[in-house]
N, C-alpha and C positions, 0 to 999 in steps of 0.2 A: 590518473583516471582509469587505468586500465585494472586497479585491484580491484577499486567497488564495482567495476562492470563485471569482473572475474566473481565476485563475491555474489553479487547480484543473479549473477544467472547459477550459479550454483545451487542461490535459495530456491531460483524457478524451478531449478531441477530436483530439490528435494524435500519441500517444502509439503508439496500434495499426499506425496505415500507419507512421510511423517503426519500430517493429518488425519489419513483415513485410519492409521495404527488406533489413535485414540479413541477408546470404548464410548459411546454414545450418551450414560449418565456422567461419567467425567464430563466429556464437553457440553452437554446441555447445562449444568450444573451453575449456581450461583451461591457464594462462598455467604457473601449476605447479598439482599433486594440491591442496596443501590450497585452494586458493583457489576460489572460486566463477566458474564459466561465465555469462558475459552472460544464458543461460537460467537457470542459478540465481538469479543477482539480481532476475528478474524471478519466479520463484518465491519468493522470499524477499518481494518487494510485496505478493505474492497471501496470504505468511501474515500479513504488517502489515496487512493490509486486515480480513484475516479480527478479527485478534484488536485493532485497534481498533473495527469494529466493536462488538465486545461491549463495549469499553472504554465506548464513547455509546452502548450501550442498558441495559446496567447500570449507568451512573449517574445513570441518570433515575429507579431506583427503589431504588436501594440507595444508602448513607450512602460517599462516598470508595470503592470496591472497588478492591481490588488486584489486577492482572488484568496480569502477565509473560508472555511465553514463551525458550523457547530458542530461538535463532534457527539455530543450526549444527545442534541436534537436530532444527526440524521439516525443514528444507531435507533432509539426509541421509533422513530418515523419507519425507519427501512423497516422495521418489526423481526430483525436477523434472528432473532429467538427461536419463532417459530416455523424459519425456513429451511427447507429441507440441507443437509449438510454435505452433499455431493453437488448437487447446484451453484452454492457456495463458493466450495472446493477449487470449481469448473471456472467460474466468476472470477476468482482471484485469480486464477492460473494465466485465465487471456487477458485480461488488464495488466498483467504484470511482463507476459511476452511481449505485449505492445508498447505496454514503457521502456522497454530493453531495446527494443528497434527505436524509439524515439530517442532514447540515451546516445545511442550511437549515430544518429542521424546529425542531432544537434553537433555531438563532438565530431564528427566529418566537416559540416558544413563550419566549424566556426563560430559556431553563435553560443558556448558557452558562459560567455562573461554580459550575455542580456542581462536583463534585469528584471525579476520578482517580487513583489513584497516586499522590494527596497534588498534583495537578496540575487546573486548569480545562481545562475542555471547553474553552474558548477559543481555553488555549494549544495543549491537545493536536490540534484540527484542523489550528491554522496551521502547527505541529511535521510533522504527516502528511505536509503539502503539501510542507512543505520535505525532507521524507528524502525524497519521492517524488521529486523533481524532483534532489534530490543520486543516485541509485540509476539516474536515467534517464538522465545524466551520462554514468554510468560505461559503462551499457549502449551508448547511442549514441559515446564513446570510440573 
């Protein structure tokens, strides 16, 4: 547990200044219409953050919850297109510090191996880390 939390916070740590490097038409930028702009995929972190969040806090008291979303609905919803990219930036940076304190909260107290989506906490942080770091891929790209 201790590499993806090591990897994890490394991204925290260098994840925002590799963001702000990238020129403003790069990241606004849409390769064709259906596909998402470098700032949507980072809008699209910001709604994985959000909704596993609830994933590790809901199943510290509730039995397995089943906790999905649409990922092309909230992205089109959220309207991340036209949101400013420091805002953003700011968004992803403290949803991401606070799942790092819940990461470690959980693997303190023990409650690793609850249950998710028919999934362990376990697996689903070290899962987080890795779309995270697959999504920062593409953005940095």
């Amino acid at each position: 547990m201790d590499d993806f939390i090591h990897k994890f916070e490394v991204l925290i740590n260098t994840f925002p200044a590799e963001l702000s490097a990238i020129n403003t038409i790069t990241f606004n930028e849409k390769s064709v219409p259906e596909k998402w702009s470098k700032k949507e995929i980072l809008g699209h972190l910001i709604d994985s953050a959000m909704t596993n969040y609830l994933r590790f806090i809901r199943a510290q008291s509730e039995e397995n919850p089943q906790i999905f979303y649409a990922q092309d609905d909230f992205c089109e919803s959220a309207n991340y297109q036209q949101s400013e990219t420091k805002q953003l930036t700011d968004l992803w940076l403290s949803l991401n510090k606070q799942l790092l304190f819940l990461f470690r909260t959980l693997i303190t107290r023990g409650l690793t191996m609850r249950k998710c989506n028919d999934l362990t906490l376990a697996f689903l942080m070290a899962d987080y880390v890795t779309h995270l770091n697959h999504h920062r891929h593409q953005i940095l790209a």
